[in-house]
C-alpha positions, 0 to 999 in steps of 0.5 A, a space after each residue: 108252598 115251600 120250595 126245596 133247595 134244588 128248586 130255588 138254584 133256578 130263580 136265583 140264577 135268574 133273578 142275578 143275570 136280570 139284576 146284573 145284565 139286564 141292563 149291564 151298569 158298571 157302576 151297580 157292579 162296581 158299587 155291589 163289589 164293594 158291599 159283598 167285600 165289606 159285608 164278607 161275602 169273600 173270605 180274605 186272608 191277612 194283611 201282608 207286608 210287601 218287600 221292598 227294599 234288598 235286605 242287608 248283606 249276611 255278616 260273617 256269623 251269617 245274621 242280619 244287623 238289626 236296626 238300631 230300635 229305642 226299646 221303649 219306641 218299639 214297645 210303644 209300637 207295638 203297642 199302638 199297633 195292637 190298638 189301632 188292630 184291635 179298633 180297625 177289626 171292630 169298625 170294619 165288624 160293624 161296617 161288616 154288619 151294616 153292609 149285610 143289610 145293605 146287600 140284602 135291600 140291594 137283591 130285593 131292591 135289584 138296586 144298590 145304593 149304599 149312600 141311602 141305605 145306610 142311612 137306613 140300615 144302620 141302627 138294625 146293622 149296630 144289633 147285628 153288630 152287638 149279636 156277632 160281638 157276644 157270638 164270637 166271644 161265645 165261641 172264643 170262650 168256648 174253644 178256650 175252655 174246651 182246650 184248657 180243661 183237657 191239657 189242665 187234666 193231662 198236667 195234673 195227671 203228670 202226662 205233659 211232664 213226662 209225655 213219652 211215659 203216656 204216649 197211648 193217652 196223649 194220642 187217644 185224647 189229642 184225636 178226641 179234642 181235636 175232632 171235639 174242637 172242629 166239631 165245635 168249628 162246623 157248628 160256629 159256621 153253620 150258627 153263622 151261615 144261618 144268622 146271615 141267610 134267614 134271622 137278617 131277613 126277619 130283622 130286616 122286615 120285623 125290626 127285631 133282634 137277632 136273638 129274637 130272630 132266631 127264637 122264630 127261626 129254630 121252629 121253622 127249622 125243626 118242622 123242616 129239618 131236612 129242607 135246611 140240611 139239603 140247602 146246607 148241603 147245596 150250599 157247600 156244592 155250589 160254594 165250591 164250585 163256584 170258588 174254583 170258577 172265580 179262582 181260576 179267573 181271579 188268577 189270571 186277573 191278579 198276575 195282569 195287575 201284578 206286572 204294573 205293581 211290580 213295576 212300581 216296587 222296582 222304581 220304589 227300590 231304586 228311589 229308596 236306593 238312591 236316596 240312601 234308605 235302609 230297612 229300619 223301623 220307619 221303612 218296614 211300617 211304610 212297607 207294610 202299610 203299602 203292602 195293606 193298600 195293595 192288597 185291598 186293591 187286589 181283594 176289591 178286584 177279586 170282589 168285583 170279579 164275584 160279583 155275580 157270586 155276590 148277588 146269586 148267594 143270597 139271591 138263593 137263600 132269600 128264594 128258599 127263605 121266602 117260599 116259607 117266610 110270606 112278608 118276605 115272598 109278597 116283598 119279593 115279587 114288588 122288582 125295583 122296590 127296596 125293603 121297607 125300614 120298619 119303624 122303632 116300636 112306640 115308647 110309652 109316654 112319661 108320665 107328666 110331672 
């Protein structure tokens, strides 16, 4: 019988303290922090560059002196940054995608073992990688053309030209497109938070696509419609809640960590110092490389301190899913037993000649 959202809080706190502390193992832990990081069960911010080095002394027009840059080698830089920007979003995309799968057998499983699971995983996690590849084209499509078309129709009308003659309209139109634009935004998260909860499972356990694993979805949706909004709902609650748990504590964890790593920036500034080094091209990208490592340092902490976080979330939305979905509800209630890979479909023989 299908359990409501509030029902399935109880077995999913239940099933995360029995997989996490009965017994404790640091290596499950440590293991389980790195697949809810990769498989963006944490939202992280953006790789920022740490300062290192003082700035050079204001000149008397109050400017900094620029370093001395070829053109050309800074272009091509640039360039070669926006490559290996765009390459790294792509691998870690469909690491992301692979590790989904990979975090969904280590909750059924109550076991984590990336090794084996991505050998087993990873041709289902490269159709999860193509469908989050066209979903968010789809969706970049989307909010460009919502923008475009309005600010096209107020060029037109002369409205951008002389905007102070078209205040009334430009105000009214803004509020329209901006709460078109978010609504656009909720809509992408709820697609999203749907396709990682409920059509990985049937993925997972069907050997399917992620379009036909929403073909299934939406009419288990329409029969429930109130059931998948109250744990919609529950979802943002304890989301919430639980962000402001782990922030407070990641908090604390990061300034302890902090104190070695500002120890180890201030021996970098006296190396650098005494070596005679200044800021230029080759120190700033050293500084910003540096400063990515230290962040992804600093994000793993706050992943393994989520770890419970990790588990409990989709703990959750595989107890809801699975009092409606029955091979996953029988898969459930086998502890200790990892989700069994469906082979590929049979291909037809060729013909002989």
């Amino acid at each position: 019988m299908p359990i409501s959202a509030t029902d399935a809080v109880t077995p999913a706190f239940q099933h995360t303290k029995e997989q996490l502390l009965r017994p404790f193992r640091a290596g499950q832990w440590a293991k389980l922090a790195l697949v809810g990081f990769l498989a963006g069960e944490l939202s992280s911010g953006g790789c920022n560059g740490g300062s290192g080095f003082h700035l050079p002394p204001h000149t008397r027009g109050g400017h900094l002196p620029l370093p001395n840059v070829n053109p050309v080698l800074l272009a091509a830089l640039i360039a070669l940054l926006i490559v290996v920007a765009v390459v790294f979003w792509m691998l870690f995309l469909y690491v992301n995608s692979v590790m989904r799968f990979i975090l969904f057998d280590s909750v059924i499983a109550r076991r984590c073992e990336i090794r084996r699971s991505w050998g087993r995983w990873h041709w289902v996690g490269l159709r999860y990688f193509v469908w989050q590849l066209l979903f968010l084209f789809a969706m970049f499509v989307a909010l460009t053309v919502l923008v475009a078309i309005p600010a096209a129709l107020a060029f037109a009308a002369g409205w951008l030209e002389y905007p102070h003659q078209h205040m009334i309209p430009l105000v009214l139109g803004g509020m329209l497109l901006f709460c078109v634009v978010m609504s656009s935004v909720l809509l992408t998260l709820v697609v999203h938070v749907l396709t990682k909860d409920f059509v990985v499972p049937l993925m997972a356990l069907e050997n399917i696509s992620a379009w036909e694993g929403w073909r299934r979805l939406l009419p288990m949706m329409r029969s429930e419609k109130g059931s998948y909004a109250g744990y919609l709902g529950m979802k943002i609650v304890m989301s919430l809640t639980a962000a402001m748990v782990v922030g407070i504590i990641t908090v604390v964890v990061i300034l302890i960590l902090l104190i070695p790593v500002g120890g180890f920036g201030v021996i970098a500034v006296l190396a650098g110092k005494t070596a005679g080094l200044t800021w230029n091209l080759y120190t700033i990208t050293l500084a910003v490389v540096v400063g990515c490592i230290v962040l992804a340092v600093l994000l793993y902490a706050v992943s393994f301190i989520s770890v419970p976080a990790i588990v409990f979330f989709p703990a959750y939305s595989i107890y809801f899913f699975a009092s409606r979905y029955p091979a996953l509800d029988a898969l459930l209630h086998l502890p200790g037993v990892a989700v069994p890979q469906v082979p590929p479909l049979p291909q037809e023989p060729e013909p002989l000649g």
